[in-house]
C-alpha positions as CSV (number, residue, x, y, z in Angstrom):
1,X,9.1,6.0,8.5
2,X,6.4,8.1,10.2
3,X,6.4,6.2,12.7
4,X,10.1,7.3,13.5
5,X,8.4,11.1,14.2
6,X,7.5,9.8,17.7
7,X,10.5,9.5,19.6
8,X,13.8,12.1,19.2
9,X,16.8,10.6,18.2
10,X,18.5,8.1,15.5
11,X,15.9,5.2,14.3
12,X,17.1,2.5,11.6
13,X,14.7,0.7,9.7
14,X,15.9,-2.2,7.1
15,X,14.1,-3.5,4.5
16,X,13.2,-0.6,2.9
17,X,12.5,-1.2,-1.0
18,X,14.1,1.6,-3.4
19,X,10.6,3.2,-4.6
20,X,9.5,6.7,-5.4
21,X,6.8,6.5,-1.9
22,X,9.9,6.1,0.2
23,X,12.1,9.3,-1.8
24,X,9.0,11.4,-0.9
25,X,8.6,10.4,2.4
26,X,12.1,11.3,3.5
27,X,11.2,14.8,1.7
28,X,8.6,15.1,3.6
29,X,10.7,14.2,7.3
30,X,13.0,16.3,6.3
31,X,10.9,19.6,6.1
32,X,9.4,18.3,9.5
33,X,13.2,18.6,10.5
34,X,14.4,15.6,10.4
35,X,17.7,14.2,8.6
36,X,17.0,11.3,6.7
37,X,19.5,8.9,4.8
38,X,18.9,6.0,2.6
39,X,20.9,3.4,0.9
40,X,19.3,1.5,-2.4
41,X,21.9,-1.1,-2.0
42,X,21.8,-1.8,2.0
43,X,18.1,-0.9,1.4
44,X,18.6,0.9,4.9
45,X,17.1,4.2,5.9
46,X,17.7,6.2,8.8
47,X,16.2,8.9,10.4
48,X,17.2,11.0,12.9
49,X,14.2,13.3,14.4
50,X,14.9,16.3,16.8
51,X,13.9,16.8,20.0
52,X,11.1,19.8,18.5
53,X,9.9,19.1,14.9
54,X,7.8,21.1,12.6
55,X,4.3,20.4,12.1
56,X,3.2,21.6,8.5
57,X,3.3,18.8,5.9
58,X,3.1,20.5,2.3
59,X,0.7,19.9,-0.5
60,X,3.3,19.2,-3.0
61,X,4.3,16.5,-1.3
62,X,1.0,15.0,0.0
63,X,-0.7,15.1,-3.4
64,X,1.9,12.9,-4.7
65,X,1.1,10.3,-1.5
66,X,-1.8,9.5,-0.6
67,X,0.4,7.5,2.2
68,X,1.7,10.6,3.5
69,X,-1.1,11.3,5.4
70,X,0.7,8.9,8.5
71,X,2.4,11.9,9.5
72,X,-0.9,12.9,11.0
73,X,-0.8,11.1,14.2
74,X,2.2,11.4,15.2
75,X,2.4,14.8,14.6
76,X,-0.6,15.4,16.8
77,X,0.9,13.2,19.6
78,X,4.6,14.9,19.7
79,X,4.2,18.2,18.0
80,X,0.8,19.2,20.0
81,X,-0.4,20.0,16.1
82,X,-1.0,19.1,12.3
83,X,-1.0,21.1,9.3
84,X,-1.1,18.4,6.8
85,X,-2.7,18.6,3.3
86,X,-5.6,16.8,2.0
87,X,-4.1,14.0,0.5
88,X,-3.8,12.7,-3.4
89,X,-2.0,10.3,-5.0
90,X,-3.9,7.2,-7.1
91,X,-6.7,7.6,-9.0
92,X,-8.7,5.0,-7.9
93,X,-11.4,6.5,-5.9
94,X,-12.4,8.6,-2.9
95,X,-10.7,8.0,0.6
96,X,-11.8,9.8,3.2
97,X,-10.6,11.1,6.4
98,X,-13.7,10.8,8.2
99,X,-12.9,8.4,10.6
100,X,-9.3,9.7,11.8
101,X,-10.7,12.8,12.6
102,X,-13.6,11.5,14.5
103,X,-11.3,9.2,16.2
104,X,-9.0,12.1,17.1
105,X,-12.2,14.2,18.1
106,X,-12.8,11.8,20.9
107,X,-9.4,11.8,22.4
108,X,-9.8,15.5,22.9
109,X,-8.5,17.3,19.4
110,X,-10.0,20.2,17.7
111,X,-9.8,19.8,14.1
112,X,-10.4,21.9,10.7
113,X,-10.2,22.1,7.0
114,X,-8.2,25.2,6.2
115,X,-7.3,26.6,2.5
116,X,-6.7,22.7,1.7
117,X,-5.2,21.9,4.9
118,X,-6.7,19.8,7.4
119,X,-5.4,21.3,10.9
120,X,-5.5,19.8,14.2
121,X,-4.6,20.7,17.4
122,X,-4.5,18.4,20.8
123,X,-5.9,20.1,24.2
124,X,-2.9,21.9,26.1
125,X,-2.5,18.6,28.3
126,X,-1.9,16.3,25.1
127,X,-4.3,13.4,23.8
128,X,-6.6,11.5,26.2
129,X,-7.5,7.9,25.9
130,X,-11.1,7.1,24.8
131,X,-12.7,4.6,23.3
132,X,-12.9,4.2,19.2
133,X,-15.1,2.4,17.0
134,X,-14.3,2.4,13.5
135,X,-17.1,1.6,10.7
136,X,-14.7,-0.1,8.8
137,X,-11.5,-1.5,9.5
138,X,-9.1,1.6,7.4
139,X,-5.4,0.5,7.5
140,X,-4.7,4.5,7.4
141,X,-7.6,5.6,10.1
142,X,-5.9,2.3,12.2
143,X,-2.2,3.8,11.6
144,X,-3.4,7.5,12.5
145,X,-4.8,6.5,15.9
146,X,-2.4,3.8,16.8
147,X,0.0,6.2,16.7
148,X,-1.8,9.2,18.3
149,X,-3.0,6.7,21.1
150,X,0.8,6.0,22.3
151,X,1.7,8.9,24.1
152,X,-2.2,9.5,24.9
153,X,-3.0,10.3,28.5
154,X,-4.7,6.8,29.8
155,X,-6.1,4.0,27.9
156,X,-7.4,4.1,24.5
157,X,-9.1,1.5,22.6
158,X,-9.4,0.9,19.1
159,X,-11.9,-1.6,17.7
160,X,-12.5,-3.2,14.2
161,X,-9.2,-2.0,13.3
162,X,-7.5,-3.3,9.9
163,X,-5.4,-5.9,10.8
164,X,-3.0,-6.3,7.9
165,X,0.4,-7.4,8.1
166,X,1.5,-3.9,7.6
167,X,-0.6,-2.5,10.8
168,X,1.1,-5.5,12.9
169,X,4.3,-4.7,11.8
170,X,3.9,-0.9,12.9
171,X,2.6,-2.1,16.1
172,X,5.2,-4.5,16.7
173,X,7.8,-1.5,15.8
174,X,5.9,0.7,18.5
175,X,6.6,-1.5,21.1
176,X,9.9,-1.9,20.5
177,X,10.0,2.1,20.9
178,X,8.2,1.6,24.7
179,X,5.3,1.4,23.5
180,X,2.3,-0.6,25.5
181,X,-0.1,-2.7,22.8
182,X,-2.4,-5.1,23.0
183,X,-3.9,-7.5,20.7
184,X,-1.9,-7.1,18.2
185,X,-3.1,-8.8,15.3
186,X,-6.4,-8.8,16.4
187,X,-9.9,-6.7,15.9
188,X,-9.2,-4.2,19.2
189,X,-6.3,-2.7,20.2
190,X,-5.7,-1.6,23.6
191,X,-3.2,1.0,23.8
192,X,-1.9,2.6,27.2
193,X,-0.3,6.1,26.9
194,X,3.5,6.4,27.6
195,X,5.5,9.5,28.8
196,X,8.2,8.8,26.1
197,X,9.2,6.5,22.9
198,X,13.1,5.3,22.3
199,X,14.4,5.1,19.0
200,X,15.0,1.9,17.5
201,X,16.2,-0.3,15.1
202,X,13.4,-2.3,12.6
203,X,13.1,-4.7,9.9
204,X,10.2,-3.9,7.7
205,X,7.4,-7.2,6.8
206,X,7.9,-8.0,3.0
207,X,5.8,-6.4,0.3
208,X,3.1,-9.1,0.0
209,X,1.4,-7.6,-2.8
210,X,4.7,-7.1,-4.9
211,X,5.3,-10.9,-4.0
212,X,1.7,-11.6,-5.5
213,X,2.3,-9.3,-8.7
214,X,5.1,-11.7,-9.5
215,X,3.0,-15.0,-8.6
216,X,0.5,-13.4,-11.4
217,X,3.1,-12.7,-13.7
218,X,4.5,-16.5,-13.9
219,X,1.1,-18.1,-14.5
220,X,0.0,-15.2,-17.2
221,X,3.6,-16.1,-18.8
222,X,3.8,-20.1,-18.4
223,X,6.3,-19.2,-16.6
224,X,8.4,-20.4,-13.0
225,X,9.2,-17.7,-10.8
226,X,10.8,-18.2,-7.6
227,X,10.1,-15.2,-4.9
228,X,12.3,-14.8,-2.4
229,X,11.8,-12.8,1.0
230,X,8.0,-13.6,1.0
231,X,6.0,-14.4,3.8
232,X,4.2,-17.3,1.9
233,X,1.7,-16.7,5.0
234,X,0.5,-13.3,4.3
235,X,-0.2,-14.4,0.9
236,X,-2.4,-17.5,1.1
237,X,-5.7,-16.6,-0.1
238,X,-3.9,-15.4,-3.5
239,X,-1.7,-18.1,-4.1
240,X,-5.1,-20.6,-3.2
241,X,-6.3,-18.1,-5.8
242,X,-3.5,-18.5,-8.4
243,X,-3.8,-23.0,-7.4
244,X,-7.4,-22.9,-8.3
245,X,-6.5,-21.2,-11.7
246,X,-3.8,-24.1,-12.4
247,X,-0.7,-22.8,-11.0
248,X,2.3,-25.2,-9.0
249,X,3.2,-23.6,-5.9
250,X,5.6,-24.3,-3.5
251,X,6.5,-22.0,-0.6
252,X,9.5,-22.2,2.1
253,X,9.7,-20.1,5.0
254,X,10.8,-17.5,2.7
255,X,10.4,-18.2,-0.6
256,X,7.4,-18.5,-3.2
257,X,7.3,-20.4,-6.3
258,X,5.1,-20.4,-8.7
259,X,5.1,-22.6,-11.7
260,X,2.3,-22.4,-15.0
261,X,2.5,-24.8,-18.0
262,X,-1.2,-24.1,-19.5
263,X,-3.5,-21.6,-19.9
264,X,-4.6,-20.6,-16.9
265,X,-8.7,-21.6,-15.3
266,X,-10.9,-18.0,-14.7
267,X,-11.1,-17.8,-11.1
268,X,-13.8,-15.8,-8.8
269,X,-12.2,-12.9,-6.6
270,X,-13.9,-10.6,-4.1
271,X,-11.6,-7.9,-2.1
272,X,-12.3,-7.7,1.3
273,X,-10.0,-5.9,4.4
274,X,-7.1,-8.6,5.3
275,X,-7.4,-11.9,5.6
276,X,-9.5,-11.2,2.5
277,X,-8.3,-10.8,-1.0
278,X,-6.4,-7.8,-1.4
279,X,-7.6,-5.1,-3.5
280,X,-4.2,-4.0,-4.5
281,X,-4.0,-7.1,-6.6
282,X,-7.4,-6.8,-8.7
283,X,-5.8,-5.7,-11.5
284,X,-3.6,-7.9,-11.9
285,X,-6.3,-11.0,-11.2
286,X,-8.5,-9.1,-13.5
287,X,-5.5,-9.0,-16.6
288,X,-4.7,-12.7,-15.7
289,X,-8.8,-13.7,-16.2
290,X,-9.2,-12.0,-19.6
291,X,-6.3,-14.2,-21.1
292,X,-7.9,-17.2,-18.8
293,X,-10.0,-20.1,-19.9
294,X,-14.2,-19.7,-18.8
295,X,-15.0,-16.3,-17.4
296,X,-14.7,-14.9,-13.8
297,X,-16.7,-12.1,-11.4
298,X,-14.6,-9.8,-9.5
299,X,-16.6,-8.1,-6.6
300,X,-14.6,-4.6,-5.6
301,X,-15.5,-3.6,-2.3
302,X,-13.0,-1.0,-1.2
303,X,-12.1,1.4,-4.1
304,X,-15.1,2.8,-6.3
305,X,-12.9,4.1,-9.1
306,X,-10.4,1.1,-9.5
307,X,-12.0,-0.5,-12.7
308,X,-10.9,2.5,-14.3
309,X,-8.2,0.1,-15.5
310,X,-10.8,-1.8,-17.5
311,X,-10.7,0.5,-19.7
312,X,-7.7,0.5,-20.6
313,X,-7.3,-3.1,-20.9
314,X,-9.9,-3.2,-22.9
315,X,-7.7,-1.4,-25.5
316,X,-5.4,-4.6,-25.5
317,X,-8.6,-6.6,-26.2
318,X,-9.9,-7.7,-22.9
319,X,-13.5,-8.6,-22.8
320,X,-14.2,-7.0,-19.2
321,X,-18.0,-5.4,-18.5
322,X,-18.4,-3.4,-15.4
323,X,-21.8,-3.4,-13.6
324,X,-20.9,-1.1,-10.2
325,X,-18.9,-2.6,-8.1
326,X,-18.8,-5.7,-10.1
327,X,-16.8,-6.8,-12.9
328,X,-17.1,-9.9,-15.6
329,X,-14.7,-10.9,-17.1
330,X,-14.8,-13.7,-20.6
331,X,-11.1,-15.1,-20.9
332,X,-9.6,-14.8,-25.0
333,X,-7.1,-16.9,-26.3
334,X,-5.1,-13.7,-27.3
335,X,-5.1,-10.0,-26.7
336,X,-3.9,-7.5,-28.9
337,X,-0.9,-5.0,-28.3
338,X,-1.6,-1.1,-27.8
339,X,-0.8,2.1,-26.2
340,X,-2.4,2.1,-22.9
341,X,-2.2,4.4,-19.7
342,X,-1.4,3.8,-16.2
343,X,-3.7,4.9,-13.7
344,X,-2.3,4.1,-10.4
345,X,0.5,1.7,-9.2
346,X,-1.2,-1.3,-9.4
347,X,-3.1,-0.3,-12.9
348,X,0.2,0.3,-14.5
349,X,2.0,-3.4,-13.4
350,X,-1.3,-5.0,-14.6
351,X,-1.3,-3.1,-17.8
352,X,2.9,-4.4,-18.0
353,X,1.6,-8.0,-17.7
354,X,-1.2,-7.8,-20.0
355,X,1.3,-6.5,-22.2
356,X,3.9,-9.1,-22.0
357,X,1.2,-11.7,-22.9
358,X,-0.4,-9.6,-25.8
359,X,0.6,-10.1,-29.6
360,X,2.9,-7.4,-30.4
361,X,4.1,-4.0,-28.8
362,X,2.1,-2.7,-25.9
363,X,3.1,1.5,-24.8
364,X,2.6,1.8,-21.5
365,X,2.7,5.7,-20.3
366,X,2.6,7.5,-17.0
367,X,4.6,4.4,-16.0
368,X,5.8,6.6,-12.6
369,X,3.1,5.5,-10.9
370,X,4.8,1.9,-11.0
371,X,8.0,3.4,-9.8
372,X,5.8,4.3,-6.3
373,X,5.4,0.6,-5.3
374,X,7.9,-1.8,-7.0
375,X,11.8,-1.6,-7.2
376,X,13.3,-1.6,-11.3
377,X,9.8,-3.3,-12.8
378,X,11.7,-3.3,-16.1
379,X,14.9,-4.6,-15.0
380,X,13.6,-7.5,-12.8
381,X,11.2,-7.9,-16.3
382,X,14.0,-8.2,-18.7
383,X,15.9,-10.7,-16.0
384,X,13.0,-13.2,-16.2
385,X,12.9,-13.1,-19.8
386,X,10.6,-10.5,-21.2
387,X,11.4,-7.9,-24.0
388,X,11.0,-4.3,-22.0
389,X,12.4,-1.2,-22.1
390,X,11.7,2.1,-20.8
391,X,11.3,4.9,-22.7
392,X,11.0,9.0,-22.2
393,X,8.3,9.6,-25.1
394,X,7.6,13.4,-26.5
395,X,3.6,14.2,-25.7
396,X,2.0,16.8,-27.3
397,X,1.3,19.4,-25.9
């Protein structure tokens, strides 16, 4: 969707799940001065920019996403400008911005942190290709400067650049906007300034790590769970993961299944940038090892703060210890039902799963964070066979 910002005129994207991230982004184009429209049931959203947009993205907004800080780049490249706020969103640990604004430093900005805002401005002749190293491959520090680079003056190149799925499909949606790429997919990307993007029309890559919460979910539950629209390729490490542990799987072009008829086997994990093991799913790897048989390390490498979960699934009776950045975890036969809290998206599903697998009634709350990345958690739940319901509970105040 911010990727839309950089060329005026209609642009369709398809594939678009029905998740609070995506209600808030159109907010957010639409105070840039765009007109946005979205469809849950074609799961179709269109945006149509204006030839001058606005420039100041507001902390109201940005504190609810940390993801909204993609409007940066593009901003810079089209508007000349960014006001955008310092970002929030889950509480699972610093991320910095150090590296887009060194890497828009270099192709010629001026940047500063103002009352909460950070503010950058391009030279009066727009951006100018350089050459950009970043210390470690950041899917948002990539995005920024992928899509400042494209109207850049000259050649920039990016190297040891994330290269998830996601950052492939935004390149590959760049170019069918004009844009000039190369290596996509790879380490470095070389990008060659145009004058102008076109609109277009895009199918978004499938949610691989929604794909892999469900994989969890049907060997925590004995369970046979069929995913369709995956890309069984994005996802191989975790469903090697989810084999090792027991699990049947069998994947189509298209499809994932996943089939569990015993207690799962503790398996090792270790998050890494892609093709490593995706942090996003840690949580839910770590709440399907404390019902597993043996015990299993997980190594976190990205996020400082995400074993905040621990704690909460230690309420349901997980045996988790935390050492740093390193987590052991001594599978039980049973865990025990409780109120628990929801710390971030991922947090909250692998709270949900614990939960389903946990004798009695488990109280999830702050349960919107789950609404930011998957599409009717409860619904899709009840479906497949699980006893859920959602609830608007009275806190004290």
């Amino acid at each position: 969707m911010a990727v839309a910002l950089l060329a005026d005129g209609k642009t369709t994207i398809r594939g678009v799940p029905a998740i609070l991230d995506v209600t808030i982004m159109a907010e957010l184009l639409r105070r840039l001065g765009c007109t946005v429209e979205y469809s849950a049931d074609t799961e179709i959203v269109t945006i149509d920019v204006p030839n001058e947009i606005e420039h100041r993205a507001d902390y109201d907004l940005v504190r609810r996403m940390r993801a909204s800080i993609a409007v940066l780049g593009p901003l810079v490249a089209r508007a000349g400008a960014a006001d955008v706020a310092l970002p929030g969103g889950d509480a699972i640990g610093s991320r910095g911005l150090d590296m887009h604004i060194a890497g828009l430093e270099r192709m010629g900005a001026t940047v500063n942190s103002e009352h909460g805002y950070l503010v950058v401005e391009a030279p009066a002749g727009g951006l100018v290709g350089t050459h950009v190293y970043l210390d470690f491959p950041s899917v948002g520090a990539t995005e920024t400067l992928v899509m400042a680079a494209v109207l850049a003056n000259g050649t920039t190149v990016i190297d040891n650049v994330a290269r998830e799925p996601e950052i492939v499909d935004i390149c590959e949606m760049l170019v069918r906007m004009g844009a000039q790429i190369e290596g996509i997919g790879s380490a470095m990307l070389t990008v060659t300034g145009v004058d102008k993007l076109h609109p277009t029309d895009h199918h978004t890559v499938p949610d691989r790590i929604v794909g892999g919460t469900w994989a969890v979910a049907a060997v925590m539950s004995k369970g046979d769970i069929t995913i369709h629209n995956a890309r069984p390729e994005h996802m191989a490490l975790v469903l090697e993961k989810l084999t090792a542990a027991g699990a049947h799987v069998e994947t189509t072009e298209s499809t994932v299944r996943v089939t569990m008829d015993k207690r799962p086997h503790a398996v090792d994990v270790i998050t890494l940038p892609y093709p490593g093991f995706p942090t996003d799913l840690q949580p839910q790897f770590i709440a399907m090892n404390s019902i597993s048989e043996g015990s299993a390390m997980i190594t976190e490498n990205l996020f400082e703060a995400r074993f905040r979960f621990v704690q909460e699934l230690s309420r349901l009776g997980a045996d988790v210890r935390t050492d740093g950045h390193h987590a052991l975890v001594r599978g039980r036969t049973q865990l025990s039902g409780a109120p628990v809290e929801a710390t971030d998206i991922r947090a909250g599903a692998g709270l949900v799963l614990a939960g389903l697998v946990a004798e009695g009634e488990t109280v999830v709350h702050c349960v919107d964070h789950i609404d930011r990345g998957y599409v009717k958690f409860e619904e899709t739940l009840t479906r497949l066979g699980a006893t859920i319901v959602r609830e608007q509970i009275q806190e004290i105040s």
